[in-house]
Every structure is written in structure tokens, then in C-alpha cells.
C-alpha positions in Angstrom: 32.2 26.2 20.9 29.1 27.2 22.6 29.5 30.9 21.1 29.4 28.6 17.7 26.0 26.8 18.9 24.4 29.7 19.8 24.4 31.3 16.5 23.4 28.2 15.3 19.7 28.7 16.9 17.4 30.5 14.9 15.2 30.5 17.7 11.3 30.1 17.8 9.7 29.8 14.8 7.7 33.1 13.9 4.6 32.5 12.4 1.6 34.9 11.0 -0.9 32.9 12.8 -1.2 34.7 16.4 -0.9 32.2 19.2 -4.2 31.4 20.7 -4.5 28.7 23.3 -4.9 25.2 22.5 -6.6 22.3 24.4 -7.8 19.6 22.7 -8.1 15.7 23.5 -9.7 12.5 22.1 -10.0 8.9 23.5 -9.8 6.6 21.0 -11.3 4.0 23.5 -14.7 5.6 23.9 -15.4 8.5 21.4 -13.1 8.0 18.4 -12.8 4.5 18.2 -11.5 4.8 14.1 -8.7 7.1 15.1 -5.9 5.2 15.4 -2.7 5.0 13.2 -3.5 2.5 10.4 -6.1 5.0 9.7 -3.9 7.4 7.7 -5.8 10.4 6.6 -8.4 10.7 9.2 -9.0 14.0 10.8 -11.3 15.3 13.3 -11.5 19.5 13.6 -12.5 21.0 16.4 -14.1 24.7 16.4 -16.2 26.7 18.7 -18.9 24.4 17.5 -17.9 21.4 18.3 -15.8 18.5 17.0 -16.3 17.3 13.2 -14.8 13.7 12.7 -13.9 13.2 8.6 -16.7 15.7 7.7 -19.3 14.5 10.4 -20.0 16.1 14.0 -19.9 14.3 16.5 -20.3 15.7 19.9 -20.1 19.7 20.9 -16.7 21.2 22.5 -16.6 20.8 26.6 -16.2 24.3 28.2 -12.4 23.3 28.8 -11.2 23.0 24.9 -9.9 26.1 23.4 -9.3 25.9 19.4 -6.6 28.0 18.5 -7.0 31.2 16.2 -8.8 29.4 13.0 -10.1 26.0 14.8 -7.5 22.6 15.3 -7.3 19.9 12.9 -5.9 16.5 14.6 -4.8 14.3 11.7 -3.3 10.8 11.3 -0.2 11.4 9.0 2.3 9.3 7.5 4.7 10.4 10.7 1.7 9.6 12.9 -0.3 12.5 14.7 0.0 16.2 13.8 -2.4 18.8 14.5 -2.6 22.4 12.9 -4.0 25.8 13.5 -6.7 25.8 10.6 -6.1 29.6 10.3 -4.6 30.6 6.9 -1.3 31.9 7.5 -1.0 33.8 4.2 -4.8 35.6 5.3 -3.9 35.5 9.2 -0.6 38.1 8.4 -3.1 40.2 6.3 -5.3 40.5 9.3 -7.9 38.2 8.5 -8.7 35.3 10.9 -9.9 32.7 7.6 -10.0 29.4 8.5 -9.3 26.3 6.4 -11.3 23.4 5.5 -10.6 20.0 5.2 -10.4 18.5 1.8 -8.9 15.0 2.5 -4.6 15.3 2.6 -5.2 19.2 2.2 -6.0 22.0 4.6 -7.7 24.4 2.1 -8.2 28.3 2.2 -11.6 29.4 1.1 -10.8 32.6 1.2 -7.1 32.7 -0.7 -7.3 29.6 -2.3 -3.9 28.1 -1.0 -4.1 24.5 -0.2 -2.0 23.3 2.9 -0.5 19.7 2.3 -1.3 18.3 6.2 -0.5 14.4 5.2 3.3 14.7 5.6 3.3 16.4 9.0 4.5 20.2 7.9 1.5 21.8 6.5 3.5 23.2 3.4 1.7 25.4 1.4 1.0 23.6 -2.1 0.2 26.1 -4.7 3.0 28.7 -3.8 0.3 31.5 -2.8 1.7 31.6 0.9 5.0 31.6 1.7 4.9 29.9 5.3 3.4 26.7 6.8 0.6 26.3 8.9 1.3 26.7 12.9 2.0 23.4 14.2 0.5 22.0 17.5 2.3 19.9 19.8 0.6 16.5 20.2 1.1 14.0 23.1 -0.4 10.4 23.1 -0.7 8.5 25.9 1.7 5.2 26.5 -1.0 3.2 25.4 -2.1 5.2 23.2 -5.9 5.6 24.1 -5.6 9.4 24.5 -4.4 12.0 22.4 -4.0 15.5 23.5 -2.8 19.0 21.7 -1.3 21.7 22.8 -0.1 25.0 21.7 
């Protein structure tokens, strides 16, 4: 039987997207007081620049965030918070480190063109160009739900 669930396991999930160290973490009590879950669709990125809440900055990265290989977006999705590496993993396995942008539900390549559907939790890739997801982040939220961190 355990023979049987071992060849079950398919093990970690590879990605193109090299793993780069993640840190990332928001208060929805003092910073980002909109970012909670009835506000479906919000996103805030985060990049060696800084944070960007729904297209506007807001307040530059502390010396203890690390964004990932492309930049993190956090995003308030139907299944509640999921973040993504931004880095396209279509370019990232051709040895480019392109980044995608926000465009509302989509996490958009600029570079390939792919668009990334980032509403549903996966990070599917829409248009077919890619054939693999974008790396998901591991989220935790506090038990009162004030403070959201992500993780590689």
C-alpha cells in the first residue's frame, strides 16, 4: 500500500521560474487598509522599487523584503489570497528574467505577450503561448486577519 502511494507523488512541482527568495508582508490595519477580501481583484506588486497598490506606489521596500525572480504580486482572488512570481515562465525557461504587469484579473507578459489569469488562484496561462503556470507563493494570514505574509 505505501509502495502504491509513493508512486502516486509526483513530487515538487518544477517550474521555469528559478526560485529566488520571497519575503513580503502587508497590514491591512495601518498601510493597506482596502486589502481585504470583499475586495476581489485588488493587487499590490512589490519590486526592488517599492510596493505598487492597484497601479499606485505607495511606500518603498524595507531592507528585509526580497521579491522573487520577476517581482511578487499579492492578489485578492475568488479563493482569497494568492501571490505569484511576476516572472514570465514561458521567457524565464528561455533565459530571460521578463517580468509581468498587472492588467486587472491578468498577469501580462510585455515581452511574449502571454497573459496569466491570477483571479482564480493558479496563474494559468490564457492565450496558450506558455505551457506552465506562474510560480505560486505560499501566503499566510494572520488569525485575525490584519497581516498577510508571502513566502517562497
Amino acid at each position: 500500500m505505501i509502495a502504491l502511494l509513493l508512486c502516486g507523488c509526483d513530487g515538487p512541482t518544477n517550474s521555469s521560474v528559478p526560485v529566488y527568495p520571497v519575503r513580503f508582508e502587508v497590514n491591512t490595519k495601518t498601510v493597506f487598509i482596502d486589502f481585504t477580501p470583499q475586495n476581489v481583484n485588488a493587487y499590490i506588486t512589490l519590486n526592488r522599487d517599492g510596493y505598487k497598490e492597484n497601479g499606485v506606489w505607495k511606500l518603498p521596500a524595507t531592507a528585509m523584503d526580497a521579491w522573487g525572480y520577476g517581482g511578487v504580486v499579492l492578489y485578492v482572488s475568488m479563493v482569497g489570497y494568492v501571490a505569484f512570481d511576476l516572472a514570465c515562465p514561458l521567457c524565464a525557461a528561455k533565459g530571460s528574467k521578463s517580468p509581468c504587469e498587472m492588467d486587472g484579473i491578468y498577469a501580462v507578459c510585455p515581452n511574449c505577450g502571454e497573459e496569466y489569469e491570477v483571479a482564480s488562484g493558479y496563474g494559468f496561462p490564457r492565450k496558450g503561448i506558455s505551457k506552465e503556470a506562474m510560480r505560486r507563493l505560499n501566503t499566510y494570514v494572520s488569525p485575525n486577519g490584519d497581516i498577510i505574509q508571502v513566502r517562497q
